[in-house]
C-alpha atoms as one frame of an Amber mdcrd trajectory, in Angstrom:
protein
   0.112   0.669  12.342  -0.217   4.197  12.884  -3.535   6.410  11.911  -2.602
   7.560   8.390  -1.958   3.783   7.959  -4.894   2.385   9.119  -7.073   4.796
   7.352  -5.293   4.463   3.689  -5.784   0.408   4.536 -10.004   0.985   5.401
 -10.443   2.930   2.057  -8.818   0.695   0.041 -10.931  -1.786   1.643 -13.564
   0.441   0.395 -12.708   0.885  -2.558 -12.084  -2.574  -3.534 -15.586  -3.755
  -2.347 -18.298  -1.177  -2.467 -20.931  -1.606  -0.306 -21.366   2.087   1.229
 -20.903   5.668   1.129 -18.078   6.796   3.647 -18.737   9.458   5.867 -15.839
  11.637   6.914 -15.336  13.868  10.135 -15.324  17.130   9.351 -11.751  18.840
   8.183 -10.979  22.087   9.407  -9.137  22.608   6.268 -11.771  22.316   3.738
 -15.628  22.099   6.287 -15.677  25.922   6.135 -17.938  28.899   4.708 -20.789
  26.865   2.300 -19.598  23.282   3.260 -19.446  24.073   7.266 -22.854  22.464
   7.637 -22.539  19.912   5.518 -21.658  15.633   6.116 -18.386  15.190   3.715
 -18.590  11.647   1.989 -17.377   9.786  -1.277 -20.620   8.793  -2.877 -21.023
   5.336  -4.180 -20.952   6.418  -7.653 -17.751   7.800  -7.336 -16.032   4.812
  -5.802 -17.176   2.346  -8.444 -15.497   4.627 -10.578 -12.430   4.951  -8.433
 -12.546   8.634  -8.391 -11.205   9.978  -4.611 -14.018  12.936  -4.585 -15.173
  14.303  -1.011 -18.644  15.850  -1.469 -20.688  17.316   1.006 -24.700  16.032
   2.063 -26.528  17.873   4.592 -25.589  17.273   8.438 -27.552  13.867   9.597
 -27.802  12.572   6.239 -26.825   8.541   5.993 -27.537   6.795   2.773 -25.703
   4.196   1.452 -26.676   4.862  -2.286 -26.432   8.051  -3.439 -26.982   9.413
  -6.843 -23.178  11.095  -6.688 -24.760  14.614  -7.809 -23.767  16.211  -3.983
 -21.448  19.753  -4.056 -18.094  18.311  -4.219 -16.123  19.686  -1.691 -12.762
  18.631  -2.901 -11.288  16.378  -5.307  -7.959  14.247  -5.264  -5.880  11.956
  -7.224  -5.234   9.066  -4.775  -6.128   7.845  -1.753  -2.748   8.480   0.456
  -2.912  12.266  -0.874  -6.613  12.503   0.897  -5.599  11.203   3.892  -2.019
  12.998   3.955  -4.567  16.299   3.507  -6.444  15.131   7.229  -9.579  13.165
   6.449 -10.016  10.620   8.606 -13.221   8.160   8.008 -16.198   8.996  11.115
């Protein structure tokens, strides 16, 4: 199983059981200007309602429940097109 793999397979775990917010490392693509200094994640909120939204949380931050109201960085329509974009869980 190769990386991409591996992380579509973790987020679908997610997804289909909630228990956490997952933090992302940072992606050069998207971690830039205003959301350089910020922790990317998919809020809790957000999974339940199996929206693919990476929003941003100041660096250090770790909280499982989170009211979902975080600067969205960047939104997508599926899981595989998140990862195929380079964000790999931290």
């Amino acid at each position: 199983m190769d990386d991409k793999e591996f992380q579509i397979k973790r987020l679908e775990a997610i997804f289909n059981n909630p228990s956490f917010a997952p933090i992302f490392k940072s992606n050069p693509r998207h971690c830039i200007n205003e959301f350089a200094r910020l922790t990317p994640y998919i809020s809790c909120k957000d999974i339940e309602s199996k929206m693919v939204v990476i929003r941003g949380c100041p660096i250090g931050f770790r909280n499982s429940i989170d009211s979902g109201k975080r600067e969205i960085i960047v939104t997508y329509s599926s899981i595989n097109e998140l990862v195929n974009d380079g964000w790999q869980l931290d």
